[in-house]
C-alpha positions in Angstrom: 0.0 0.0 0.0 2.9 2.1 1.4 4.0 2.3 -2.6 1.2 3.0 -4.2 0.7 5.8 -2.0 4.1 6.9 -3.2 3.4 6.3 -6.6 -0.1 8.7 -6.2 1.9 11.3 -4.5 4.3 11.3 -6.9 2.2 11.4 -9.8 0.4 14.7 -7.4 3.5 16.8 -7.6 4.3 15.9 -11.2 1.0 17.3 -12.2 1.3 20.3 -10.1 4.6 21.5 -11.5 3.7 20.4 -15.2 0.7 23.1 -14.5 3.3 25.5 -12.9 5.5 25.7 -15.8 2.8 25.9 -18.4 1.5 29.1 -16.6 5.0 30.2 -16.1 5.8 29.5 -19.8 2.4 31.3 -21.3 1.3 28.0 -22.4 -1.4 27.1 -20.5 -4.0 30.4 -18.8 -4.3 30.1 -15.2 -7.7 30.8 -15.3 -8.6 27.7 -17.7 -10.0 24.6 -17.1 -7.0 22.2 -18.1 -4.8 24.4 -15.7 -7.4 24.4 -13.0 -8.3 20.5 -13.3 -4.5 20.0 -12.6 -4.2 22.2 -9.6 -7.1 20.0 -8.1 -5.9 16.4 -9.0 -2.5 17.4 -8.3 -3.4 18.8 -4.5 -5.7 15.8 -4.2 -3.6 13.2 -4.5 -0.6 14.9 -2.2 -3.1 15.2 0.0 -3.9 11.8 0.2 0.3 10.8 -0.1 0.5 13.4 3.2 -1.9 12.3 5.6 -1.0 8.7 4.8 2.6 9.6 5.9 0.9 12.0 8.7 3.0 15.1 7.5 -0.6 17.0 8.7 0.8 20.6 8.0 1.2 19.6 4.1 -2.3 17.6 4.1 -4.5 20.1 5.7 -2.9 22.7 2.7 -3.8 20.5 0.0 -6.9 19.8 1.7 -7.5 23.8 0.9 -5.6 24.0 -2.2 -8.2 21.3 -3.2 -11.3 22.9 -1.9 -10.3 26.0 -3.8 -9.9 23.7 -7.1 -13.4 22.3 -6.1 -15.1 25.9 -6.1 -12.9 26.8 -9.0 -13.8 23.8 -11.5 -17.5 24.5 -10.3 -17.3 28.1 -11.4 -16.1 27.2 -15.1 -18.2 24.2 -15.4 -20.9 26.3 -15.0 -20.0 28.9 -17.0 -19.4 26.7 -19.6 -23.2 25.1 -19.4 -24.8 28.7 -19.1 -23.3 29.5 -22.4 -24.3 26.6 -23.9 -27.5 26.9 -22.7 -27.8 30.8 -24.3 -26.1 29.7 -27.9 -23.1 31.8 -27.4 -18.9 30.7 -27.5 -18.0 29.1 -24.7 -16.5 31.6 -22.6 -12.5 32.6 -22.9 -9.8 32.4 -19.9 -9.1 36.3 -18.8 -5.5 35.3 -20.0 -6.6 34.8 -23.6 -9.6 37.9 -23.4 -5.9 40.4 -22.9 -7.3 41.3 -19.0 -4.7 40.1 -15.8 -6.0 36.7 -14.5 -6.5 38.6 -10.9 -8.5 41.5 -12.1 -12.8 40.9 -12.2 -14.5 40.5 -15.3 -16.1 43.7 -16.5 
């Protein structure tokens, strides 16, 4: 069990830093769902790697980190399904519409 744990955990952080250094590289939008869907698998499964090894400081973090991914997948799933519903382009990461990721959609 012990190594497939490892292997999880492992396989956590990979994803994690691949999403990192897409951001950090332009390649991927921080606000966009691949991004997003590896922020939350990767926190998910080092959170499951850390309380395993009962390093609780790290799990309770990813614990968050995933709760944010939670909300955060929600918000573009829906997004997605309300333009759908209206007929209209799905809508575009703030990254790609030329606005900074942190700023509020006019």
């Amino acid at each position: 069990m012990s190594t497939f744990i490892t292997i999880i955990g492992t396989v956590g952080a990979v994803a994690l830093l691949y999403g990192y250094a897409m951001v950090s590289a332009g390649k991927m939008s921080g606000d966009g769902l691949p991004y997003q869907a590896l922020n939350f698998g990767g926190a998910a499964t080092l959170m499951i790697n850390s309380g395993f090894h009962s390093a609780w400081p790290s799990a309770i973090l990813n614990m968050v980190w995933s709760g944010i991914g939670v909300v955060t997948l929600g918000r573009l799933v829906a997004a997605r399904a309300v333009a759908r519903r209206k007929g209209s382009p799905e809508p575009e990461p703030a990254a790609e519409q030329g606005r900074p990721l942190l700023e509020p959609a006019p």
